[in-house]
N, C-alpha and C positions, 0 to 999 in steps of 0.2 A: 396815069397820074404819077408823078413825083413825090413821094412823102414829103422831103422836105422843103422842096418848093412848094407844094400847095401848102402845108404847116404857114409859110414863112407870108403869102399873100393872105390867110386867115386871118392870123394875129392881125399883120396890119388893116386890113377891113373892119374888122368884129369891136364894134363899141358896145359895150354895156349900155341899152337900152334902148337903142336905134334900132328900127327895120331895116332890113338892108336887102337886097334883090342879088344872089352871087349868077353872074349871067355864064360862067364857062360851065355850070352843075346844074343851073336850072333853079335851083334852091332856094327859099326865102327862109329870110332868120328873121322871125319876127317875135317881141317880148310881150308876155302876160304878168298881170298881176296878181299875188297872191298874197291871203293875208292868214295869217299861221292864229288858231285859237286855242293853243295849246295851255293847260291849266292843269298840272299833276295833284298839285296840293298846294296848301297855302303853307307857307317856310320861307325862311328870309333868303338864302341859296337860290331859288326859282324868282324873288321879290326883287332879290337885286339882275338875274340876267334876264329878266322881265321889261325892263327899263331900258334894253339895247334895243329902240325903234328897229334898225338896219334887219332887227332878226325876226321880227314879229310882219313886216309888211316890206315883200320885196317883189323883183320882176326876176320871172324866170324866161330863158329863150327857147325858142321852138323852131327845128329846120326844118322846113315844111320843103315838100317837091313839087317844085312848079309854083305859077303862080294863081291860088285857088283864096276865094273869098268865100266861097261854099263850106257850108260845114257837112264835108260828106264824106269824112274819111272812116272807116272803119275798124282800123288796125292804128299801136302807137307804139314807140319801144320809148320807154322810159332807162336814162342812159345817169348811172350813181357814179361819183369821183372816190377819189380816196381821201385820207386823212389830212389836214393842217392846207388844204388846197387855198390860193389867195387868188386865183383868175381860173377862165376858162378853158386857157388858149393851150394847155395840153392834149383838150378833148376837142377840140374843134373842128381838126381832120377826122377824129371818129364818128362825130355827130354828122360830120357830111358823108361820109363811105357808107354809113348806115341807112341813112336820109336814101343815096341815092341806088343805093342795090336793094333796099326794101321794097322802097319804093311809099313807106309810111311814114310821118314824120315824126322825128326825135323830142325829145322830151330833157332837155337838162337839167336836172332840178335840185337846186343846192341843199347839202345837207345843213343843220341849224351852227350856227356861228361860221357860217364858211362862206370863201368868196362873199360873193355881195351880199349877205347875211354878216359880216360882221364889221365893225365898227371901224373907220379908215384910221384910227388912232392906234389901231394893232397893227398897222404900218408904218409908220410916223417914224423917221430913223432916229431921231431926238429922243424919244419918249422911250422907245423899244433898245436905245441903244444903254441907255439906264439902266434898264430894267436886267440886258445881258448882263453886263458887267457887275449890277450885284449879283448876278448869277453865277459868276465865275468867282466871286468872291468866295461864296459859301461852295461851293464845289469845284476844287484849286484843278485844275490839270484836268479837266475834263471835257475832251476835242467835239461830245456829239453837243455843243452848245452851238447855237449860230442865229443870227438875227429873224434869218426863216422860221422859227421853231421857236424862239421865245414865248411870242406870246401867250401859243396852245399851253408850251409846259411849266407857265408859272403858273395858269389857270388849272391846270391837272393838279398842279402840284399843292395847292391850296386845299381842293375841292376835286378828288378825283370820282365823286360820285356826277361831276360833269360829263363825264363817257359816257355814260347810260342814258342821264338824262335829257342830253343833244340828240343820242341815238334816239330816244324816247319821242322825243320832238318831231323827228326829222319820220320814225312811225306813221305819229300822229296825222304829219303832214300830207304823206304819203299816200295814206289812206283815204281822206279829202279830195287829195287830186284825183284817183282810181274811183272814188263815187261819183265827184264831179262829170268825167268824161262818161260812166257807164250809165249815168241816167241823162245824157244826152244836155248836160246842160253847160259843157265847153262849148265852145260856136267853131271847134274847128272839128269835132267830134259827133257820129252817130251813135244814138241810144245803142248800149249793150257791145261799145269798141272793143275788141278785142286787145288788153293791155300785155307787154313784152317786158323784160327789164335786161337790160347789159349794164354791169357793176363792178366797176372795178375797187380792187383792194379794199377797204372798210367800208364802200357802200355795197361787196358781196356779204360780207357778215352782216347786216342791216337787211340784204334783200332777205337771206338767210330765216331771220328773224323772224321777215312780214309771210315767208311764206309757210310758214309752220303754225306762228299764231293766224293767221289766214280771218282777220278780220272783216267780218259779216259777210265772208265768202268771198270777199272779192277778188282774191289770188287765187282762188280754185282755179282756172284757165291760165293761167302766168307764166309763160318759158323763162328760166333764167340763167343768162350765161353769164358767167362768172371768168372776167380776165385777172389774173395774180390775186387772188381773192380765195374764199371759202374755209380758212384754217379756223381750229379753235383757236380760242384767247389763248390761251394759257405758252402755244407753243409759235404765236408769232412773236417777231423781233424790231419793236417798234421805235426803240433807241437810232434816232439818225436826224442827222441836221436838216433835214427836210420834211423831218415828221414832228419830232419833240427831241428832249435830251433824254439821257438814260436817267439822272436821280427822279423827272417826271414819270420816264414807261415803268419804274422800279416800283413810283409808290401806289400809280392805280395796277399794275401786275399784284401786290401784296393785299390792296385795296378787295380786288375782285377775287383774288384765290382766299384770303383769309377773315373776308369781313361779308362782302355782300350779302350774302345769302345767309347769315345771321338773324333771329329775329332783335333777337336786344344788342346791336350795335353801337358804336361812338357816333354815330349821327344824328343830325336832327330830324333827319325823313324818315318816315315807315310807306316804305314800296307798298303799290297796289299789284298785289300776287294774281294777276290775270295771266291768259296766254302771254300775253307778249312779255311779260316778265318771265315767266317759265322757259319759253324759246331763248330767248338772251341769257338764262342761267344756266341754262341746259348745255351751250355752248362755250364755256368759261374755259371747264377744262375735260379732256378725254373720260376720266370719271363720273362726272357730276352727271346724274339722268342719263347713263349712256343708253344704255336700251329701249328710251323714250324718242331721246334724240335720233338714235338710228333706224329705228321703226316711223319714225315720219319720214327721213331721207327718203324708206325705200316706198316708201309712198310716192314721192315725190318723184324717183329715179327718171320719169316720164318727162318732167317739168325742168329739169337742171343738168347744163353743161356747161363745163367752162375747158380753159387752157391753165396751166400754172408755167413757172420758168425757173428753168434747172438750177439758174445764179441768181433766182430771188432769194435773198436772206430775209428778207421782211414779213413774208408771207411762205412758208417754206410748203413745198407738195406733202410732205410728212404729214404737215399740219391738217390738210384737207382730208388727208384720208383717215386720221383722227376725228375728225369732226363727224363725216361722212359714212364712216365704218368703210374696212378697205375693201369687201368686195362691190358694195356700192359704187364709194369714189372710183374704183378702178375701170370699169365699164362707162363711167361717165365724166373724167377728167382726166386731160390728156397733159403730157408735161413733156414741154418742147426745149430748146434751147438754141439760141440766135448763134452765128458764127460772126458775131461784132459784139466788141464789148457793152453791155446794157447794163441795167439795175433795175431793182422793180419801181422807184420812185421815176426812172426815165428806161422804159421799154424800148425805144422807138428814138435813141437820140438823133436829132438831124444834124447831126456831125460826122455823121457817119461816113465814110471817105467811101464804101462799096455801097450808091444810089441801088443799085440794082435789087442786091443781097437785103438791104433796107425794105426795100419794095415789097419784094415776095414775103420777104416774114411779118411784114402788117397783114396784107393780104389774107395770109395764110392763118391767122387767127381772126380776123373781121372776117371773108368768106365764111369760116365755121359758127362764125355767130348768125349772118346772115341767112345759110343753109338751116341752120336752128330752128329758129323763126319761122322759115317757111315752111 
């Protein structure tokens, strides 16, 4: 395989919502439905992104190997994007390398307001191009703005208890899909499937999450590799025109370090203090619950491996082994570093002029995910 030749015949293949048969891999991408019943509390915050249909009922895709009508698969890897994502087609090569060295089929499943979860009017260059420029108004000279990133950070910016409650969402969702398959009632799935997750950048802190609150056990069995992903909050760097602006990552940063976890806060929500609020609080910042947080890690230490990368600044390896505690993280996450320029928002550019050198270093961290797994 070619990275970025196969990258480049994906994209053009891969329609949102179509089956489609890829004949050189074997592969079928075929779309499910899914309808999200997600209900925190009643508050006008949850009332109004309530009313986004696109997020409440959408199709997720699935690369299945080979072409099977059976529902006899056993094994799934469940595959999380990162932050502010508006398409597939960066994961599309991973979901097929996965697909076909597993030999189980992948799972894409969008986090809440992303990709086809969110409203095409957050694309709109009219509407969004607005919306930048008062943006640049009130914040004069300040370069990480860019039409990619608007929409997330005026919505951050408003309401940055939306971080949580997407995360919270996208929980919720999650957990539905993992019952669904493990009582056998997917049709592409036998009772008691054996569920995987590979998660990059903020859907590792999300896997993170699901596998410490470990909701009605169902991640008790759950491997999870973690690509540029697993840092606490507190000490990633999420300021970037591909993710949000900085005055947005500044006010939920101040939001989460100095207000969350408040019981009489400026909001109008009062958090339900369950696991899964705990696991998400627990991971804010290196102090908060550390010896809670690290004592489930090393429970976990069985269950979780990832890669980090040396010239991520967004997700920095510091960060994980914060999170993780370092002699944990250190025995289970490895930090490599590509000999072609990369970023953590683009691991894998297919610009890259050494195909070769490209090659091996996908490889060389999907291998390790793959190896995982089995």
């Amino acid at each position: 395989m070619i990275y970025n030749e196969r990258y480049s015949t994906l994209c053009s293949n891969f329609k949102q919502g179509t089956n489609i048969y890829l004949s050189e891999t074997n592969v079928e991408i075929k779309f499910f439905n899914f309808n999200s019943v997600y209900n925190e509390c009643d508050n006008a915050l949850l009332a109004t992104d309530n009313s986004i249909s696109e997020n409440r009922s959408f199709l997720y895709p699935v690369f299945i190997p080979g072409k099977s009508k059976r529902k006899n698969y056993n094994g799934a890897i469940v595959l999380l994007h990162g932050l502010n994502e508006r398409s597939w087609e960066k994961y599309l090569t991973w979901a097929e390398y996965l697909c076909v060295n597993s030999g189980r089929p992948v799972i894409l499943f969008p986090i809440a307001f992303h990709i086809n979860r969110a409203p095409l009017s957050w694309s709109n260059p009219r509407k969004m191009m607005t919306l930048l420029n008062f943006r640049k108004e009130m914040y004069v000279e300040d370069r990480s703005m860019s039409f990619a990133n608007v929409a997330l950070s005026d919505r951050l910016s408003h309401n940055p208890e939306r971080f949580y409650l997407s995360g919270r969402q996208t929980w919720t969702d999650l957990t539905s899909l993992f019952e669904m398959i493990k009582n056998g009632s997917h049709t592409l799935f036998k009772e008691d499937t054996k569920i995987d997750i590979f998660a990059y950048s903020i859907g590792a802190f999300l896997s993170q999450v699901a596998l410490i609150a470990n909701q009605k056990n169902l991640f008790s069995n759950t491997k999870l590799f973690m690509f540029c992903g697993g840092s606490i909050f507190n000490s990633m760097q999420g300021a970037s025109r591909s993710i949000m602006d900085r005055p947005a990552f500044q006010t939920i940063k101040d939001y989460y370090i100095n207000t969350f976890d408040e019981e009489k806060h400026a909001s109008s929500l009062r958090w339900i203090r369950d696991k899964a609020f705990n696991a998400f609080n627990s991971m804010i910042s290196a102090d908060r619950h550390k010896l809670e947080r690290e004592e489930a890690f090393f429970k976990l230490s069985n269950q979780i491996k990832g890669i980090t990368l040396q010239q991520d600044e967004v997700i920095p390896h510091s960060g994980v082994l914060e999170a993780m505690g370092k002699e944990n993280a250190m025995s289970n996450i490895t930090l490599l570093d590509f000999n072609f320029p990369y970023s953590h928002e683009n691991p894998f550019p297919v610009k890259t002029k050494d195909t070769t050198l490209l090659n091996k270093s996908f490889k060389t961290v999907f291998n390790n995910a793959v190896n995982f797994f089995s």
